[in-house]
N, C-alpha and C positions, 0 to 999 in steps of 0.2 A: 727419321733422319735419312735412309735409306732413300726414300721417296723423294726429300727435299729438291725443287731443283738448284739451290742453291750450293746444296752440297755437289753436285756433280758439276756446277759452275765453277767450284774453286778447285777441284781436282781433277780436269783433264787436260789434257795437254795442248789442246787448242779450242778456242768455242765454236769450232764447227763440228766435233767431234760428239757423239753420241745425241745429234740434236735429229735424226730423222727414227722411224719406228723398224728398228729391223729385229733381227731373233736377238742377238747382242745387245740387249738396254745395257744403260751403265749397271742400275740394278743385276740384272743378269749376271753381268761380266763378274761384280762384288762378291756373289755366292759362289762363283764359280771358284774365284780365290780362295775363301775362304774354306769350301770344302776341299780343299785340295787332297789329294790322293797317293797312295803309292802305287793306284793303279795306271792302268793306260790312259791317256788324256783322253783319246777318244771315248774309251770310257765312262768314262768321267762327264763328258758333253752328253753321251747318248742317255745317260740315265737320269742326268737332270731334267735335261729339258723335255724327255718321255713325261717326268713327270706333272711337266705343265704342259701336255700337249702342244707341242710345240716343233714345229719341223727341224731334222736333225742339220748339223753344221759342222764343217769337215773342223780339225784340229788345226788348220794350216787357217783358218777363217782367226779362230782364237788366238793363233800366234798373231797374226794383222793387227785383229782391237786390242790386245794387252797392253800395247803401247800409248795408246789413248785414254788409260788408264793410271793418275798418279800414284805411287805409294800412299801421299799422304793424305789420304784420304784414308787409312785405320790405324793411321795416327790417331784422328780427330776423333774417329767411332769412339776409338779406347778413352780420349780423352772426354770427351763430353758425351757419349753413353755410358760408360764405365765407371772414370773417377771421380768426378763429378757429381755424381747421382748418387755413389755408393757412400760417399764422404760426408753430403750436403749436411745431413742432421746428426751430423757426431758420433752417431752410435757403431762403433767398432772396437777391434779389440785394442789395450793400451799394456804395456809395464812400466810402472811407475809412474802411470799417466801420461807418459810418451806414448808416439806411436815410432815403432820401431821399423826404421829401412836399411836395409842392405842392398850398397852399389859393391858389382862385381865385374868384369869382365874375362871374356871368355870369348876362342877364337872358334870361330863358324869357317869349315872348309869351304870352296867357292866350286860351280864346275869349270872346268877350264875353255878359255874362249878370251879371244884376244879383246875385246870389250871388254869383259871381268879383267883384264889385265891391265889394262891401260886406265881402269876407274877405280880396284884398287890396288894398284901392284902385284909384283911379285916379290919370291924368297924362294933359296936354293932349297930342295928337299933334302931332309935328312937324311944320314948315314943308313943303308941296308945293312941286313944281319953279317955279326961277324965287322962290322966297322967299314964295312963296303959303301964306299961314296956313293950318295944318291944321285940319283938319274934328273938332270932337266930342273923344274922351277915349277911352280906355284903360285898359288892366290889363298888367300883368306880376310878377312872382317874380322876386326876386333869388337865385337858385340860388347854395350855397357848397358846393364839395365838397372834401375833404381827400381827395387821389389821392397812390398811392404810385407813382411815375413808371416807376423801375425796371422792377415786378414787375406794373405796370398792374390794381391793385385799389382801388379807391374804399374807403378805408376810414371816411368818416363824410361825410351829405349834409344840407344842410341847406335849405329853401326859405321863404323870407321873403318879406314883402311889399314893396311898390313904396316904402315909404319907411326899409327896413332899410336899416343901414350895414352896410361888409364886412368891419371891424374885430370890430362886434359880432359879429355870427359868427361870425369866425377865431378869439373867445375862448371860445366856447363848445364849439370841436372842437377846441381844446387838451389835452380832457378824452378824445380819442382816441388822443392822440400818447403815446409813451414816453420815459423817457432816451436812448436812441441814438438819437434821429429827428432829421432834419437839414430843417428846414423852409426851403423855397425860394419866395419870393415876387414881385410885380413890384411896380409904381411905386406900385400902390394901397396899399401897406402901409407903410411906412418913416416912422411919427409915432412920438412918442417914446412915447406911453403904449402903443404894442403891442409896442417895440422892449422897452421898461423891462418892459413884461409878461412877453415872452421868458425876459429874463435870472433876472427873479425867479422865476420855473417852471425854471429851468436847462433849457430846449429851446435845442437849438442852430440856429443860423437862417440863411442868407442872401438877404438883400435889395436890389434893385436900387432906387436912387434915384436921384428926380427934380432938375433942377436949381433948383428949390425948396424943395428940403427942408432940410437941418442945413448950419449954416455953414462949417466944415470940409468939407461936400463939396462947397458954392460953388466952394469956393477953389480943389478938386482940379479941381473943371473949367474954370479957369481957369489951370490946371498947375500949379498953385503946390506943392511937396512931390514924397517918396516916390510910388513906386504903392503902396505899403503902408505905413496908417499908421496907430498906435495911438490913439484920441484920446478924451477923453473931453465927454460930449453933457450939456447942462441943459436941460428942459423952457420955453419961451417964457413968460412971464410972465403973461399970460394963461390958462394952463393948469396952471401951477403948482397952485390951490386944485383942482383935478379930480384930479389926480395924490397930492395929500398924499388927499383921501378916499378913493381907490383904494387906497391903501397902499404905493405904489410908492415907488422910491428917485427923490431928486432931482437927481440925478447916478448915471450908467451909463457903463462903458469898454467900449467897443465897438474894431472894426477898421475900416477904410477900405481896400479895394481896386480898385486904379481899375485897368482895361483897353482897351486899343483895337482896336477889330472891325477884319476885314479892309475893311471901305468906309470905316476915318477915324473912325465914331464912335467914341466914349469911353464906355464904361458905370461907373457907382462901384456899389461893393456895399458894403450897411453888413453885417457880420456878428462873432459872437462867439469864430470861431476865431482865437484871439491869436498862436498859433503859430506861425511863418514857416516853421519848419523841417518842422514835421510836416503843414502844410498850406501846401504852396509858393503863390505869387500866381498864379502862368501857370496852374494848374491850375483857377483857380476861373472861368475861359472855359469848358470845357468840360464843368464842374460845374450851370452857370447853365442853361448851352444845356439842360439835361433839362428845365427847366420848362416846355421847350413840350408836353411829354408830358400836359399837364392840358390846354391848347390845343386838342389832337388828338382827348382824350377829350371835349370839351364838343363837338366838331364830330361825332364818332360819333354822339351823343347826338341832335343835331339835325339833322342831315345820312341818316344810313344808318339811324338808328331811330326819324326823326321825331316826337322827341318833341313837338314844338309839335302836331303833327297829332294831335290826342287823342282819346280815344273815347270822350269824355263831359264834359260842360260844367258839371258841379257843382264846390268846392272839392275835395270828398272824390275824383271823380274824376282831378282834374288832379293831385292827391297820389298815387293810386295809380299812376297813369302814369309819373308822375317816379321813384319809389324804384321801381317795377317796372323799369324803365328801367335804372336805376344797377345794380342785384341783377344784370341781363342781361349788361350790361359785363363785370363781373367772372366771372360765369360764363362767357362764353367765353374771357378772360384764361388761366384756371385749365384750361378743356376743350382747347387748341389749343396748351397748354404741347409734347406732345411733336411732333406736328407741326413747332410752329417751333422745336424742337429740330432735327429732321430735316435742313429747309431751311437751318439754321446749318452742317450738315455737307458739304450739296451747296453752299453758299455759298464753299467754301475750294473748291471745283472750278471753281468760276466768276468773272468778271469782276465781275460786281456781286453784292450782298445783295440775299437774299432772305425776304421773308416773307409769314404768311398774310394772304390775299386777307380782310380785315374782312365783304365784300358776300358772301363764300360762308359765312363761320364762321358770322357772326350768321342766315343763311339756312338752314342748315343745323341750327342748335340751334332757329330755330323750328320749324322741320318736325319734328322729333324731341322736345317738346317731354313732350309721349307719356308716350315710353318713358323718357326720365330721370326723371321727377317720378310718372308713374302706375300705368302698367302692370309686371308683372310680367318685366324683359327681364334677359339675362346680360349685365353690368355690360363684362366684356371685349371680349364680340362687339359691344355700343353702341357702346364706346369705341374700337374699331378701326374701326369704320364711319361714325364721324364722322373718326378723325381722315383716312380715304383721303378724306373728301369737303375737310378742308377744307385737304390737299395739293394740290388742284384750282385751274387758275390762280391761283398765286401772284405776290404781289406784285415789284416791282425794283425797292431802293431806291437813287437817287443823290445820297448824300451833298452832293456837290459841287454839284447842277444847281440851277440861278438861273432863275427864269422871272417876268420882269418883269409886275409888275403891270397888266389892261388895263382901261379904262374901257369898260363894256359900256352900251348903252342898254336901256332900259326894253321895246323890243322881242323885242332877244338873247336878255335875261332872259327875259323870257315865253314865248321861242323853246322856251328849256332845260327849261323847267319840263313845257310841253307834251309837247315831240315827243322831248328827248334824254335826261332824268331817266328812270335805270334804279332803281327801286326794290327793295329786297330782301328784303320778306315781303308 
């Protein structure tokens, strides 16, 4: 795809653009993204293109082509190398013969530059310690990603401005989902116009609700009823006239199942599976708990791939960063399948599960970034050679283990950032 020239026809910015041979191919440019770094940019240039013998190229060269370069173009990678490919012959993971996705959103800091400001706003900064008004204004992205929990592929991302809603977006990646997807959300979603949305696209959904939300789940959390109950919901009066222009029904029969976590809380989940029998109540605890698997992926994202730490302060950059970003996820999702294959089989020999170490995969696919996307290498000897690296201290997971929340100061923090944050590319 990489090579395609068509791929580089539909993503650059103008067709005069990457059409002569200079050291910057489009190809080039696309590794260059993609390995992105938390080192120096320079860096960054001097060591790849060492490795293709290749004469070196100031970073002020790289800030020029970036721009000739579209985002979405790892759109398309993720979409048709990725999901596409992975999906084609059915075989992945399901529950209940769903396959299980979780849309979430989550806000991405921006760097500051009057570009990022004017593409996607600002918002005043929060109050400093002690309730000390904050200093000046800001930017951030309201990232929505629709992740398939199970099978850990991102399969559609979306990045919106500081005053997008996250409704709006979960309707727009509706248009990713299919009949058997079983959408899993939290507290931010459960209004009637995306529940009634739901129904009318027949996506099957479950949603945790807040104690605010529809009157019937007041009640459940005030015990009153079944743990399971069939009930049917009217949009509030007020929203009625939004709801008939939408097209939506004004009345929807939805399900009510209420749970109690092992510390006492009570969660309710509004969802459309009516069935009692073929989807018992007890099982929808263990159903829910997947949705932290979007959780996990947004902390990859900013945590091990730092995405906020960008390497380039334009709109067009902080785009390329983000969907390069998301594209990476999935590729080692998809790279380190037999691996944690492997470690499932030594996991039955052992006391606790086990899996791959995330800080070595994703380490390991930069380094090699190479030979999967450029150079001419034997696809099996790659692929046996990442996956012995990323059998390499492997993770222990424990289930069970509880580690109390601790108030760290302002210090501590800075402490970790300095001297104990191990980074991994």
């Amino acid at each position: 795809m990489i090579a395609d020239p068509e791929l580089k026809a539909g993503h650059r910015s103008a067709a005069k653009y990457f059409s002569r041979m200079r050291v910057l191919t489009f190809p080039i440019m696309l590794l260059l993204i993609l390995q992105k770094s938390a080192k120096s940019l320079q860096l960054v240039l001097n060591e790849l293109l060492g490795k293709l013998h290749l004469p070196p190229v100031s970073k002020s060269a790289f800030s020029q082509a970036r721009p000739h370069l579209r985002h979405t173009v790892f759109i398309e990678l993720n979409q048709r190398g990725l999901v596409d490919v992975y999906y084609a012959d059915g075989d992945y993971q399901r529950y209940w013969g769903l396959r299980v996705v979780a849309i979430d959103g989550s806000k991405v800091i921006l760097p500051d530059n009057p570009a990022i400001y004017a593409e996607f706003g600002t918002v005043k900064r929060p109050s400093g310690r002690r309730g000390q008004p904050g200093q000046g204004s800001y930017s951030y992205a309201l990232a929505s990603v629709l992740y398939d929990v199970l099978n850990e592929i991102a399969l559609d991302s979306r990045l919106g401005d500081t005053q997008a809603y996250e409704i709006d977006l979960a309707e727009e990646q509706l248009a990713s989902t299919q009949a058997d997807d079983l959408l899993v959300c939290d507290r931010n979603y459960p209004s009637y116009r995306f529940v009634a949305t739901l129904i009318q696209r027949q996506r099957h959904f479950v949603i945790r609700c807040s104690r605010s939300s529809f009157g019937p789940v007041r009640a459940m959390f005030k015990g009153a009823g079944a743990d399971s109950q069939i009930v049917s919901l009217t949009p509030q009066w007020s929203q009625r006239a939004d709801i008939r222009q939408r097209g939506l029904p004004l009345v929807i029969t939805v399900r009510l199942v209420r749970l109690t976590l092992a510390n006492g809380d009570t969660e309710i989940l509004v969802t459309d599976l009516l069935d009692e029998t073929a989807y018992p109540t007890v099982e929808f605890g263990p159903l829910y708990h997947l949705r932290w698997g979007i959780e996990t992926f947004y902390g990859r994202l900013k945590t091990r791939l730092g995405l906020e730490n960008f390497s380039g302060t334009s709109p067009e950059a902080v785009k390329q960063d983000f969907f390069a970003t998301v594209f990476i996820t999935g590729l080692e999702s998809i790279l380190t399948d037999t691996a944690q294959a492997r470690l499932a089989v030594l996991s039955t020999q052992t006391r606790h599960t086990y899996q791959v170490n995330r800080t070595v995969s994703f380490n390991a696919i930069k380094n090699h970034v190479l030979e999967l996307f450029y150079t001419q290498t034997d696809d099996e000897v790659l692929f046996d050679k990442l996956t012995a690296l990323f059998l390499t201290s492997p993770t222990c997971i424990r289930p069970d283990r509880v580690v109390p929340r601790q108030s760290r100061s302002h210090w501590h923090l800075l402490s970790y950032q300095r001297r104990k944050k191990k980074i991994c590319f």
